[in-house]
N, C-alpha and C positions, 0 to 999 in steps of 0.2 A: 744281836744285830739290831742298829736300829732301821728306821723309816729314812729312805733317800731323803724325805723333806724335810729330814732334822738336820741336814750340815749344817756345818756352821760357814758364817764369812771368813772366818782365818783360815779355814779348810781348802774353801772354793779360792781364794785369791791366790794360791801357793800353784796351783794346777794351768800345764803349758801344753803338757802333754794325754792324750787319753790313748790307754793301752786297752784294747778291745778282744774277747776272745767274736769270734761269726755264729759260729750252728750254735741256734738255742739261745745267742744272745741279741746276735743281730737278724736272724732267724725267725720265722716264727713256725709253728707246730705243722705245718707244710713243708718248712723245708724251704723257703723264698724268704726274699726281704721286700719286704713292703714300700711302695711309692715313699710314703713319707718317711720313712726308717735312712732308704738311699739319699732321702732329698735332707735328712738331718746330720747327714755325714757331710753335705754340702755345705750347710751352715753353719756346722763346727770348723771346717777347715776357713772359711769366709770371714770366722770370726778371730782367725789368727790361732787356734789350738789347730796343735800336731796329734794328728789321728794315725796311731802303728794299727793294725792289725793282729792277733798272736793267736795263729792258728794250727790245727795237726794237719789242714788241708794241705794242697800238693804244688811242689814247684811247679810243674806244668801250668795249673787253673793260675797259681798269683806272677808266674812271667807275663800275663796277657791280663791278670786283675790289674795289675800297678800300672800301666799306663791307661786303663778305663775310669778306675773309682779314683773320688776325691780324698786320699790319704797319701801319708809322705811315705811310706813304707809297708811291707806285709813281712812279717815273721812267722815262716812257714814249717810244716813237717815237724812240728813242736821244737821248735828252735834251733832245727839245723844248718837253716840259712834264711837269709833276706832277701827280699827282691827291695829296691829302690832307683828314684829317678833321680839323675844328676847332672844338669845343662841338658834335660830334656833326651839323656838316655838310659836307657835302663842297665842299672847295674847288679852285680850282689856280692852279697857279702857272706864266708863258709865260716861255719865254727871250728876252728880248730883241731877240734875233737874228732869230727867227721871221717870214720874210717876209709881207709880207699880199698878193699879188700869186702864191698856190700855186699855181693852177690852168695858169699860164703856164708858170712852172717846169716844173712835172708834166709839161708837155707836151715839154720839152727832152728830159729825161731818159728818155720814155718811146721819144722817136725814137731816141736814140742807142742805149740799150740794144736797142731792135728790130733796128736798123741792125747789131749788135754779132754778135746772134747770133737770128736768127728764132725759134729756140725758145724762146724765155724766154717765163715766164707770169707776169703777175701776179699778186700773190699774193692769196688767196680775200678775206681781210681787210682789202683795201684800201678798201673801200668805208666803213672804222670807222676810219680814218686823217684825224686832222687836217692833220698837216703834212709826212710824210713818207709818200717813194712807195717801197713795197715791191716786190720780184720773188722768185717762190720758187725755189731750185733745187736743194732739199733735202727739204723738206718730205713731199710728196707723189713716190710713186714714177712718178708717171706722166710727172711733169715735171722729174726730174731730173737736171741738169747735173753734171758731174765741178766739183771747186775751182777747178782749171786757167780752165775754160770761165766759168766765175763772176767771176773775179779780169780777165779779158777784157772781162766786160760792164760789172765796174766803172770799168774804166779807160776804157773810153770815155766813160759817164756823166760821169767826171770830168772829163773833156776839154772839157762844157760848161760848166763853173766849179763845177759841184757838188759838196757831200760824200758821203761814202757808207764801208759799210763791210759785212762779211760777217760773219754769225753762221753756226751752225751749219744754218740753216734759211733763209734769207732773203737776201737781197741789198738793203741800207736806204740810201736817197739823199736826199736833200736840199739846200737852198740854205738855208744859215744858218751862224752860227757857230759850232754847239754840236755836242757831241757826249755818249754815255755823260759823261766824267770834266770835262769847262766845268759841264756843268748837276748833278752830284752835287756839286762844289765850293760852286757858286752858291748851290744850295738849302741845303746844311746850314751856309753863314755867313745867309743870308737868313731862314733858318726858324728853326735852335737855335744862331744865334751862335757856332758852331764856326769860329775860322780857320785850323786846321792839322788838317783831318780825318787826314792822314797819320800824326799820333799817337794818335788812339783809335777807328779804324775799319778793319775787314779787310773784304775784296772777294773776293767767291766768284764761279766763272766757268768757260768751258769752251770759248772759240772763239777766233776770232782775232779777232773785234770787242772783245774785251774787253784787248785788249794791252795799250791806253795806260792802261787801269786797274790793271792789273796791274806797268807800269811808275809807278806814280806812288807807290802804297801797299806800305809797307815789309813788312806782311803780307797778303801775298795770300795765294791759295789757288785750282789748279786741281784742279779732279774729272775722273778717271784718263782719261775719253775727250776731253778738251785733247790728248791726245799723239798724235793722229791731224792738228793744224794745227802741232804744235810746230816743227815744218819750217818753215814759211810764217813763223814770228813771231820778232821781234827780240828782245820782254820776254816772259819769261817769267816765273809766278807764283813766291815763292819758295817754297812748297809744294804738294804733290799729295798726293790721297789716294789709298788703293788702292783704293777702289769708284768707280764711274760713276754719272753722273745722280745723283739722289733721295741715293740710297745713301752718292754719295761726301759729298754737302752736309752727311746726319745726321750722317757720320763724324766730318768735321769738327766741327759744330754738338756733338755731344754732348763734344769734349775741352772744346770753348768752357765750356758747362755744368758740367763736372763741376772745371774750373779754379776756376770762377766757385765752386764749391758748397766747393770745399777750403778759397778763400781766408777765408771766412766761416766754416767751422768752425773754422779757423783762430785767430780773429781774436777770437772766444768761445769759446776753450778745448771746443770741441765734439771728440769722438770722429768717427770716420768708420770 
């Protein structure tokens, strides 16, 4: 990996889009996003980039995020569906794959992980989940499992034919095909007719759920507390920032910006 501030300009000029994971990226080790974090999400949309979201959070929390936050889209439940706004209403978009028979599933996966490890708790927000069944073992200190013990609970889940994966917070399972990187592909040829997002969109992220994304796009980007799973993971981003959480996304986001702002001064002879 290198340092966010080694891009290059042919890197940064190619980027329309920014695909974001939240907890831990946009995050910071509270658990909040910071004034300035929220108010950088303002000034990336302001400066004409498409800011997706891609997160394990819950339909419920992003029906009522996408018409508050400055982004064109949230990619939820690790990519089982979208919420987006269009002539100013909200719409979404299902993957396919999305079985209609969840409540069965749910029930596989909730034995197995019991069976796995007694302590695991369901996570608070299940209850605002459409398609996929969360377990916490991060989040909260009360119920917190080591990675080790986490990476145990998923394998048995998977043992039932399900998917799943681990963020920094959550343990996310389901029965479908999709994940984070099927459904960010899906939706941006579906929505803006994009068929090579791998040339004009960077992926900000901070866990090991976020790998295959990180494996797929040529510019990623982890923020500095990614290197507590860098162990655990195969892809890693090809750059890191020096800040954490909130901090390290601005970091990033603001070379984005100010790349963005040169090339245009640039371009009309503008001073800087």
């Amino acid at each position: 990996m290198k340092n966010i501030h080694e891009i290059t300009g042919s890197e940064t000029a190619k980027i329309k889009f920014i695909l974001t994971d939240i907890d831990g990226t946009l995050t910071d080790e509270n658990g909040k996003i910071a004034p300035e974090t929220y108010y950088m999400l303002w000034k990336l949309r302001e400066a004409g980039f498409t800011v997706i979201p891609v997160t394990g959070r819950t339909a419920g929390w992003a029906s009522v995020a996408i018409t508050d936050w400055p982004v064109d889209a949230i990619i939820v439940e690790s990519g089982s569906l979208v919420y987006y706004l269009e002539n100013g209403s909200r719409r979404e978009f299902v993957h396919p794959s999305v079985p209609a028979e969840r409540e069965i599933f749910h029930q596989k996966i909730k034995e197995a992980a019991f069976s796995a490890n007694p302590r695991i708790k369901v996570s608070v927000d299940q209850y605002s989940r459409f398609n996929d069944f969360a377990f916490n073992y991060a989040e909260d200190e009360d119920d917190r499992l080591s990675f080790e013990e986490a990476k145990e609970v998923l394998a048995a889940i998977k043992s039932t034919g399900a998917n799943g994966n681990i963020s920094s917070i959550h343990i996310n399972t389901w029965f479908g095909d999709y994940d984070k990187l099927p459904m960010s592909l899906l939706f941006l040829r579906e929505h803006y007719g994009i068929e090579n997002p791998a040339e004009c969109a960077i992926y900000l992220g901070d866990a090991a759920n976020d790998e295959e994304m990180f494996g797929y796009f040529p510019v990623s980007c982890g923020v500095r507390n990614l290197m507590k799973y860098a162990e655990y993971m195969e892809h890693l981003p090809a750059y890191i920032t020096d800040s954490e959480g909130g901090k390290g996304f601005c970091e990033a986001a603001e070379i984005l910006l100010t790349a963005k702002e040169n090339r245009i001064a640039e371009k009309y002879g503008l001073s800087r």
